[in-house]
N, C-alpha and C positions, 0 to 999 in steps of 0.2 A: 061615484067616488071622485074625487077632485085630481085635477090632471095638472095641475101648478101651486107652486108654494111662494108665500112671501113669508121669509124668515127676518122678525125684526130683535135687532140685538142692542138694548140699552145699558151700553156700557158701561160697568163697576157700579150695576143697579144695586144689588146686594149689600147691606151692611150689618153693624152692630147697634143694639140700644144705645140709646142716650140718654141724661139725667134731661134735658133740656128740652125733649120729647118724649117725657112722663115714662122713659126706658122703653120706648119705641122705635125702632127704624124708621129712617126716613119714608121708605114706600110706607108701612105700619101706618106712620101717622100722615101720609098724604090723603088726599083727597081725589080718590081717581074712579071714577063710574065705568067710565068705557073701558079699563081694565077691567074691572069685577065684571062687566057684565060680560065680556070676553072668557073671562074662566066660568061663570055660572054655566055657558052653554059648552063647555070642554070639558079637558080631558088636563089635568094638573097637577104638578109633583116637583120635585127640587132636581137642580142638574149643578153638574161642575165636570168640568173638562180635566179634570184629571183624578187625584187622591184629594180627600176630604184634608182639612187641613195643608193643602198647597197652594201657597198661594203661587196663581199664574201669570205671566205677563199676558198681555191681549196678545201678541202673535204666537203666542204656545196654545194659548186657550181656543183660536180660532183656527190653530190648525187640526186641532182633532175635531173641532167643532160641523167642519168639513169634510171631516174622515180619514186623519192621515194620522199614523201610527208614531209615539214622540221620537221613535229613534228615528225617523227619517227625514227629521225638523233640520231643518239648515244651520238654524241662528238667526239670531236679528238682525247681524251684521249684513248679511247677503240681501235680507230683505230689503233693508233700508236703500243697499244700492242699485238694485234692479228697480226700487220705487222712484229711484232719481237719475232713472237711465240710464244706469253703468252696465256694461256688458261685461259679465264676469267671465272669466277662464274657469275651466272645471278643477284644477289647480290653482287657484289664488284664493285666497283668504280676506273678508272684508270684517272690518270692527268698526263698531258706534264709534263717534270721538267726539268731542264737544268740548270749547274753550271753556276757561274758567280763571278764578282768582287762585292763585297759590303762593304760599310764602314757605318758604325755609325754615324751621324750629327744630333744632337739635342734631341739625346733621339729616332730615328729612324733608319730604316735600308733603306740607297739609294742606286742605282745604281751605279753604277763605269764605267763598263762594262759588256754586256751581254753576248755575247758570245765569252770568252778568249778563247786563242789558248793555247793547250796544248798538249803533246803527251798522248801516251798510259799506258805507264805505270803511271805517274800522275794520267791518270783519274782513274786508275783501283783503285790504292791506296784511292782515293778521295770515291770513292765507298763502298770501303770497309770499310770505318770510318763513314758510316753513311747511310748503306744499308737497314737499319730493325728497328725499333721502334714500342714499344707496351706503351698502358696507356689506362686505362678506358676500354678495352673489343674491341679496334680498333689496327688492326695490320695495319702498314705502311710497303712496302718493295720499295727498288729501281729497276727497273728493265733497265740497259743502250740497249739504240737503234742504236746510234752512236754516237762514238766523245764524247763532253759533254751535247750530249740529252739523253737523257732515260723517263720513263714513274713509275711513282708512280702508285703501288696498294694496296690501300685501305680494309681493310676486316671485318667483321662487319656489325653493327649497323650504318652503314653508307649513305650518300646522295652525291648526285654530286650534288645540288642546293647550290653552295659556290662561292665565286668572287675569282678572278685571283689574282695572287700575280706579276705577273710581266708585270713593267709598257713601256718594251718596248722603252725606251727612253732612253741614259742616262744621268747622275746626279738628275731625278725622282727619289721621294721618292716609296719604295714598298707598294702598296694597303694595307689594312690588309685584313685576311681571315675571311668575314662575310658570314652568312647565304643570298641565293639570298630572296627578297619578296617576297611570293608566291602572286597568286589570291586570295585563300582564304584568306592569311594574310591582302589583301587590301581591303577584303570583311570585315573581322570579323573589322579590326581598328588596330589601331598604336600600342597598347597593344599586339597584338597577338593573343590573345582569340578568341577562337572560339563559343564564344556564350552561351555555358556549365561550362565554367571558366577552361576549360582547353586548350589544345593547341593539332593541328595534330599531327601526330605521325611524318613526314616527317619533317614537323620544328622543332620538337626535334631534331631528326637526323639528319638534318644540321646544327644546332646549335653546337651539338656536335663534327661533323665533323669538320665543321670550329675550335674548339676549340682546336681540337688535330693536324690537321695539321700545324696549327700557334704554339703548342708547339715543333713539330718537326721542322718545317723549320728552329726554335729560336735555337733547339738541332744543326741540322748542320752549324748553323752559327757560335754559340761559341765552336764546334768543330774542324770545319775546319780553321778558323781565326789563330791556333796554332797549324798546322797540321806542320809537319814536311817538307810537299812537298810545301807549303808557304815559308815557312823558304827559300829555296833551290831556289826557285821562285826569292823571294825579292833579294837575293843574286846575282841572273843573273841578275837584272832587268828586271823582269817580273811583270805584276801585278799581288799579291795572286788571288785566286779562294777561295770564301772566303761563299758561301753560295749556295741555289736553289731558283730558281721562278719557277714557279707553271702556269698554265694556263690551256681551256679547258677542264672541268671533264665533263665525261659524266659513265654511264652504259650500257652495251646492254641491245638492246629490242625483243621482237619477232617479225620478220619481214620474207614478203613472198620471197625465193629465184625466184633472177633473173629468169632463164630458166623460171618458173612455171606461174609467171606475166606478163611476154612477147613474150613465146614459142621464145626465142632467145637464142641458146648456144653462151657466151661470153665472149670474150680473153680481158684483157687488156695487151696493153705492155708500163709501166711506170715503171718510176724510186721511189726509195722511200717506207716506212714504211708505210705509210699513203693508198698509193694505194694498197701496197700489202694485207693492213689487211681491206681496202674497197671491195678489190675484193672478200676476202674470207667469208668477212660478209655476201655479196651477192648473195655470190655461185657460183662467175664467177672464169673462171680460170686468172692465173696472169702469166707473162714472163719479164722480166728485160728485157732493151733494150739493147744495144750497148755502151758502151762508154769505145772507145780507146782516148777521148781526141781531137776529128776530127769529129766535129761538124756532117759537111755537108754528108763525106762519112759514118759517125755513122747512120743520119736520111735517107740513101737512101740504107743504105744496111736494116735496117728495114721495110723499103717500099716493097722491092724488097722482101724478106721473107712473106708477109703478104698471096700472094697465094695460097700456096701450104698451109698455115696454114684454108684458108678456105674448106677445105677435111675436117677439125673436127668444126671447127666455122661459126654460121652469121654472128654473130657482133665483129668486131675486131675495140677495141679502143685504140690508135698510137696515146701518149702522149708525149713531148717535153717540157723540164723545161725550154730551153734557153732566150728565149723571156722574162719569167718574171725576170730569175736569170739576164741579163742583165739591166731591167727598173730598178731592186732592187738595181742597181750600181750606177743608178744617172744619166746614161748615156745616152742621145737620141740619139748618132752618135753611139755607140756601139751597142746597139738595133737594128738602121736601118740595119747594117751589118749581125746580125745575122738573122736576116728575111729575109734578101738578102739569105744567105746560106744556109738557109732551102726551098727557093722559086728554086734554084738549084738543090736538091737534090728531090725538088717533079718533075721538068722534067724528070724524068727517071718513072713518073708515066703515062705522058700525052697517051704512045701510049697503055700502059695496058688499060685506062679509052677506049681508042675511040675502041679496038678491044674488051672487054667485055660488051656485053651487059646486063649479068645478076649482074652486080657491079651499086652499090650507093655509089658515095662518098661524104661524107659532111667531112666541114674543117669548125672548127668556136674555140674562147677562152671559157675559163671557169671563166674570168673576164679580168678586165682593170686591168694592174700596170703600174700606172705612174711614167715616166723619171725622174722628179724633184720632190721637196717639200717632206713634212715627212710624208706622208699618206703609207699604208706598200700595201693596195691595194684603187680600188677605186672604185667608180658605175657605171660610165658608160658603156653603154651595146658595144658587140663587134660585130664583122662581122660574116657573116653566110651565107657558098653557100651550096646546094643541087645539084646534077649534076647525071644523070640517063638517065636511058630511061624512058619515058613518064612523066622526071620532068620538070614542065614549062619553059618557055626558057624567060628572061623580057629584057631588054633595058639597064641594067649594066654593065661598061667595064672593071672595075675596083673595085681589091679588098680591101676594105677601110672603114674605119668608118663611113666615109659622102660617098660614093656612092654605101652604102650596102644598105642603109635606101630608097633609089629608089625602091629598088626590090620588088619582087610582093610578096616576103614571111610578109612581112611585119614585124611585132615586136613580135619577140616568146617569150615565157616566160617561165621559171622552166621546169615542166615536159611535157610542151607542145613537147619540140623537138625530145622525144622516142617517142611519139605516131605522128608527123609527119614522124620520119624514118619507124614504122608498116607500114604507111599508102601508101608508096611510094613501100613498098616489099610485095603490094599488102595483110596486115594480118590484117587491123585496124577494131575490133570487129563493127560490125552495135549497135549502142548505142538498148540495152532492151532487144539482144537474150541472151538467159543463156541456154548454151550448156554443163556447168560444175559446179558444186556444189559450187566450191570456184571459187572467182572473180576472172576476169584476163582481160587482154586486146587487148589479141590478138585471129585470128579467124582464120580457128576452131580450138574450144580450145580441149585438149586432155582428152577428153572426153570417158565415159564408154560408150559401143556400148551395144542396146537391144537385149540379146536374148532371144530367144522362150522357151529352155529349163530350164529355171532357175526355179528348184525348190522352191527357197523361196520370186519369186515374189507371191504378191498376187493379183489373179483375180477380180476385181470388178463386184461384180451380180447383180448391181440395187439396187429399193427401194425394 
């Protein structure tokens, strides 16, 4: 049975027909052999990380995809800062933030544009005019991650239970920053009270949170609206960068490292803030891919490296943005192509798979992005092979949205698909042995051995 796994995850593979591809998806109507022949000799079925119908962000979808339950998901916000080196407090709150165009229309602040193009010294400047804000006993800092994304932290008397401020759209108006409803709050009534004529201690502190963020975001907006690199902007015909939106707050939580939960040491290699500060959350290790800008030979000289990387790892997870960054274009014909040239650069895998017998490799998304229409991702579940020794072999020729769902794997869900890879590398604990003090789910778990000479066991003598 195979003693290591390459888990390869092509991002926002999943989509909807198109009139433009005879009402076929993109994978549908690609042209991919070394896919198909990957599931001809597997085990194949449809997965999504969450409810059918949800659509997921990639860090919701890869953290169950890993094995961690949603309530114990951080936020993007944390992610992103631990991916750009911020060391958070277990107490501070980190939120996306990212410059943009906004103008004034009726008494509110709307979208213009979301994500201006600007160089670097602009943003730096933009940054430095509105890096750091204090009021009330809550410190705001900017922290930049790339370009004109960065990540706000929060310090204080503070909550990540607050709504987004950016609508994603443009010429939408910006949300305002309210407190989220809690349970309690829809236990106690519309008041807020909690029954004693007072109020939680967290809907304070989101209360206030939202108060103060909304006074900052107001701060950078009639700061930067007369910022000098505006000025300079309007001049070239540029549009200002005139404010921030907000989205995402989360705090870290205590959670059990990877290794310790699934007796798996594990690589990922992706691109991005996001995975790098998911991986370290986790305790897995992290590696950047490839990219000279060449797609096909960038994803096959990754492949070809994954080997020699299993000397220090099990689980090696071999991530690829191109699939969604393409659906995000609008484009079904451009999508098909890059799926085409990642289906290329996995035949340089076919003869490793049939000469290793101790390799598992599974290939599956971590959601649908659809080609057309304004949805940013979508729900429907994506494709999913397994391919091993002793992984069943079903009736599937082809790797595809409609003739995954044939497979014998049938329809996985969330954290179902780590404890199907345990279970194929031969570690899936038998449900009620406890070999270890703290839970885990793989077998056997690493575990104190009994010895004879311990002094400070103690002997039981009867009644």
């Amino acid at each position: 049975m195979p003693d290591k796994c390459l888990l390869i995850v092509l991002d926002g593979l999943g989509d909807r027909s198109h009139e433009v591809l005879d009402w076929q998806t993109p994978l549908q109507a690609a042209y991919t052999p070394h896919l198909d022949r990957l599931a001809q000799n597997g085990a194949n079925g449809l997965y999504h990380a969450g409810s059918l119908g949800e659509a997921l962000p990639s860090e919701t979808a890869h953290f169950a995809m890993f094995g961690y339950d949603r309530e114990d998901f951080p936020g993007r916000g944390p992610l992103e800062a631990l991916g750009a080196g911020v060391d958070l407090a277990r107490n501070e709150v980190a939120i996306l933030a990212h410059f943009a165009a906004l103008e004034e229309r009726d008494g509110c602040l709307a979208l213009v544009r979301d994500v201006p193009r600007a160089d670097e010294e602009e943003v730096a400047e933009l940054i430095r005019a509105v890096c750091m804000w204090e009021q009330d006993g809550i410190h705001i800092r900017y922290v930049p991650v790339k370009g004109v994304f960065g990540v706000l932290v929060l310090s204080g008397e503070v909550s990540s239970d607050i709504t987004d401020t950016g609508p994603m759209r443009h010429g939408r108006f910006l949300p305002d920053v309210l407190p989220l409803v809690s349970n309690h709050s829809r236990r106690a009534g519309a008041d807020g009270t909690d029954g004693t004529g007072g109020t939680g201690s967290e809907e304070v502190r989101a209360r206030n949170t939202a108060c103060m963020l909304r006074a900052y975001l107001l701060h950078a907006w009639r700061t930067l609206r007369e910022h000098p690199v505006n000025v300079r902007r309007e001049t070239a015909g540029l549009p200002p960068i005139t404010g921030l939106v907000t989205q995402r707050a989360g705090r870290l939580r205590p959670i059990q490292p990877f290794s310790r939960r699934f007796g798996l040491r594990g690589l990922s290699i992706a691109s991005g803030a996001v995975f790098r500060g998911l991986t370290r959350y986790l305790g897995m290790a992290w590696q950047a891919p490839r990219d000279t800008g060449n797609l096909e030979a960038d994803f096959g000289q990754d492949l070809a490296s994954v080997w020699e990387l299993f000397h220090r790892y099990v689980l090696i997870h071999l991530h690829t943005k191109a699939p969604d960054e393409a659906a995000h274009a609008k484009d079904p014909l451009l999508k098909k192509t890059v799926i085409e040239a990642l289906d290329r650069a996995l035949g340089t895998l076919e003869q490793r798979v049939h000469d290793d017998p101790d390799l598992l490799v599974v290939v599956t998304s971590d959601h649908s992005t659809p080609s057309s229409g304004n949805m940013v991702h979508s729900g429907e579940p994506v494709p999913l092979l397994m391919h091993g020794a002793g992984v069943r072999r079903d009736l599937v020729r082809h790797f595809d949205e409609i003739h995954a769902a044939q497979g014998c794997l049938g329809s996985v869900r969330g954290t179902e698909l780590i404890r199907l890879i345990l279970n194929y590398l031969d570690m899936a604990r038998l449900e009620g042995v406890r070999d270890t003090p703290e839970d885990c789910l793989f077998w056997p778990g690493d575990y104190q051995p009994l010895r004879i000479d311990d002094p400070d066991t103690d002997v039981f003598q009867g009644p």
